[in-house]
N, C-alpha and C positions, 0 to 999 in steps of 0.2 A: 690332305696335309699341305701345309703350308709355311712359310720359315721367312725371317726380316733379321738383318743386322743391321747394325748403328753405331758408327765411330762418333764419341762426344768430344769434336776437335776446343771447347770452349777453352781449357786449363792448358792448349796446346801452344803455346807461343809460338812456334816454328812454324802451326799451321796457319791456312789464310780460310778456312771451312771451321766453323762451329758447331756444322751436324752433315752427319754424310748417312743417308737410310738407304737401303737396298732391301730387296722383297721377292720372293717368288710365289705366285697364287699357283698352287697346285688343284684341277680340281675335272671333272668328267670332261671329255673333247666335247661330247652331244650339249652342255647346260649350255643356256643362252646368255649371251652376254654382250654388255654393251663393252665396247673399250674407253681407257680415259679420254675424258674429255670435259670441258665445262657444258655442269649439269641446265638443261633446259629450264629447269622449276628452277635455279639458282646458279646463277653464271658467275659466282663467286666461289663456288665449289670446284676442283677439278680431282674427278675418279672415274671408275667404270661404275659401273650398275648390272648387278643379279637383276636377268628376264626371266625368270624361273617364274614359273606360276605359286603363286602364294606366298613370293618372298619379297611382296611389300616395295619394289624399288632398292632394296639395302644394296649393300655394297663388304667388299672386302676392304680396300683401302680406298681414302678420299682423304684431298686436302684441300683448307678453306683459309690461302693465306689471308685475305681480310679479319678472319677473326684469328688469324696466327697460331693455328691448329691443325692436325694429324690426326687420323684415327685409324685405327688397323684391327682386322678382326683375327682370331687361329681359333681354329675348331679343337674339340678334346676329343679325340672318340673314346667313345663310353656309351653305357644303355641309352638309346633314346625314349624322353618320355613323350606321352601321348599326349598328340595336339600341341604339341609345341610351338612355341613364337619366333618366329624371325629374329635370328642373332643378325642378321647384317644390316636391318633398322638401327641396329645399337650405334653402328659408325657414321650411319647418314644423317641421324635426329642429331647428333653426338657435335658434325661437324658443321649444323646447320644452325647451333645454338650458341647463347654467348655464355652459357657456363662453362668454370673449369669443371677438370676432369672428376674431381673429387666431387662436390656436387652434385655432376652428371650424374654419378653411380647413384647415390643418395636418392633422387629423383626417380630412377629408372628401377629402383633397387625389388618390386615387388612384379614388374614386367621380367628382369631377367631371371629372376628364378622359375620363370615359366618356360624359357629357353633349354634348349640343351648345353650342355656345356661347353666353354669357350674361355678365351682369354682374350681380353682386350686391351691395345695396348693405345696412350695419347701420347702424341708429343705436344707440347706446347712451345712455341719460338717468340712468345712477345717480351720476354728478357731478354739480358747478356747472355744466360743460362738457360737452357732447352732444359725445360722441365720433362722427363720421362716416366711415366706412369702404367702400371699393368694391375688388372682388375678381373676376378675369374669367380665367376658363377659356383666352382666348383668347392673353393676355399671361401667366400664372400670377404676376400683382403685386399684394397688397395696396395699397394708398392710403391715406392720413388724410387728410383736407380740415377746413381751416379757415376759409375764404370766408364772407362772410356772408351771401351768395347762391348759391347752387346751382342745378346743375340737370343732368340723367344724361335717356337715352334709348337707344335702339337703335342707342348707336356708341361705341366706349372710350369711358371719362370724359375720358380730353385730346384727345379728336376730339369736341366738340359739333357737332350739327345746327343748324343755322342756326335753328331753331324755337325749341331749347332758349337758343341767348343771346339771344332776342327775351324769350322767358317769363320768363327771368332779372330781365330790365327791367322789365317790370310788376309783377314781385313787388318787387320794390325801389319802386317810385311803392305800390302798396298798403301795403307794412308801412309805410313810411314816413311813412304816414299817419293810419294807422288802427294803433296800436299799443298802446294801451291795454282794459282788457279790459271797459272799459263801452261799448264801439265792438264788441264781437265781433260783434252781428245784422249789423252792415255789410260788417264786415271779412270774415266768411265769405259773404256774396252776391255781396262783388268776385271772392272766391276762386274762387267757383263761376262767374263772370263770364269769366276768366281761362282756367278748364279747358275751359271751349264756344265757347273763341276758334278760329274757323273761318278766320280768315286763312293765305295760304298767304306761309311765308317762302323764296322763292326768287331767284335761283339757288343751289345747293347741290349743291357739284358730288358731294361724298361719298354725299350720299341717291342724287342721279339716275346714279351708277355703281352701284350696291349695287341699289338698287331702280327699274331702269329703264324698267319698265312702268307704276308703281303711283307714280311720285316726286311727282307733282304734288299727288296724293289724300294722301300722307303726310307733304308737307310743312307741314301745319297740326296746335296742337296739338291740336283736337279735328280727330278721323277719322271720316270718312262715307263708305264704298266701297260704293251701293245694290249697285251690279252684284255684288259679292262676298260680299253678306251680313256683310259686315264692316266693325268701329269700334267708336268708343269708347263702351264700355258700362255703366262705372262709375268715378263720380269718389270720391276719399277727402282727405276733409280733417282732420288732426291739429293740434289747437294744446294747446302745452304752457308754463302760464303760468309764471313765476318762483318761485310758490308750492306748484309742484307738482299744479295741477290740470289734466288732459288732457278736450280735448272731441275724439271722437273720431265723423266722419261719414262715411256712406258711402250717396253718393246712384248708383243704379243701374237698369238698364235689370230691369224683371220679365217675369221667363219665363214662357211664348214668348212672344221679341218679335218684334213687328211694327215694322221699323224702318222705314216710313212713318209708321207712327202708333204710338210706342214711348208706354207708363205707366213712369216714372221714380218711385222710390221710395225714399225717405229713412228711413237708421236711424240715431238718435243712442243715445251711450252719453258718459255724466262715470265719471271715473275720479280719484280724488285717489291720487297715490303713496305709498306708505308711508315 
């Protein structure tokens, strides 16, 4: 499981941010993983990388502000089919290329049907307007969202989790408050505030049919499964101001962890767009 909210501050006058992303990669404590960083094969990238054997370098989230692009992966669970293709190639080829998003899919369109399924989400920042786009193997439909809050998870984007229109709401009470960009030390502690919210949002009848064993443990957006050695491992927060400057964080669990007693470690990177 995994979950990303996104305030679309563009139509915001009062704000001094045009896009503010947050994300929590939910996923096994054992899988190998690189943490963000600019990638070696492309030092115009910055994301982690899936070390997982057979999973191609992909990645769950990366961004390529040169080509002024985002990409983010959420898994469906559902049957898996046999032999399947790396979903997290879809974000790496995705943010390493100079197509949009629509496109991309087009291009990709007979690879991810060999995928299991997923939703993919782009942002694009080379307008005024952050173009936002989601894309799901499962429906084979593009989306545009214009919303000024968002928020995507482990279920179509027009079936949200009850978690996800909770998150919605706090991000909305945070930007709304803190929206100028001599408030950022604040504004990103709430943020980070937000992703380590252990509340569980229930009833939710979609989680507890889909995930019937596990519904209760994943109905919060931070996930803690001792028993399973699995949750949320790493949070990433993107703010992209009006003037074209990105701070881009990515606070995460260092390996091996011990999720009784996990070392969480912070990497920042500024980034001004061209």
């Amino acid at each position: 499981m995994c979950i990303v909210f996104i305030y679309n501050g563009v139509n915001d006058v009062e704000s001094e941010y045009s896009l503010i992303l947050i994300s929590n990669r939910d996923e096994h404590f054992n899988r190998p993983a690189q943490c963000m960083s600019p990638w070696i094969d492309d030092c115009t990238v910055y994301g982690g990388k899936d070390l997982e054997p057979g999973c191609e370098g992909g990645t769950w989230l990366a961004v390529a502000p040169i080509r002024k692009k985002l990409g983010l992966l959420l898994n469906l669970p559902g049957v898996k089919k046999e032999n399947a293709k790396s979903r997290g190639r879809i974000v790496s080829d995705y943010v390493r290329s100079e197509m949009g998003m629509t496109d991309y899919v087009e291009c990709i369109h007979d690879y991810s049907m060999q995928c299991n399924e997923f939703v993919f989400l782009s942002v694009e920042i080379g307008n005024l307007t952050p173009k936002i786009k989601t894309y799901s193997n499962a429906t084979d439909e593009v989306n545009q969202w214009t919303d000024t809050y968002l928020g995507f998870s482990n279920s179509l984007p027009n079936r949200p989790l009850k978690k996800v229109e909770a998150g919605k709401k706090y991000l909305k009470d945070i930007c709304s408050r803190l929206n100028k960009t001599k408030d950022k030390s604040q504004l990103i502690d709430e943020l980070i505030y937000l992703l380590k919210n252990n509340e569980r949002h229930l009833p939710d009848n979609q989680l507890e049919s889909r995930q019937p064993n596990l519904y209760k443990e994943l109905s919060s957006i931070f996930v803690h499964i001792p028993k399973g050695k699995y949750g949320t491992r790493a949070h990433t927060i993107m703010l992209l101001s009006k003037s074209g400057h990105i701070d881009l964080i990515e606070i995460s669990m260092r390996s091996p962890i011990d999720d009784e007693n996990p070392y969480w470690e912070r990497s920042e990177f500024q980034i001004d767009l061209l």
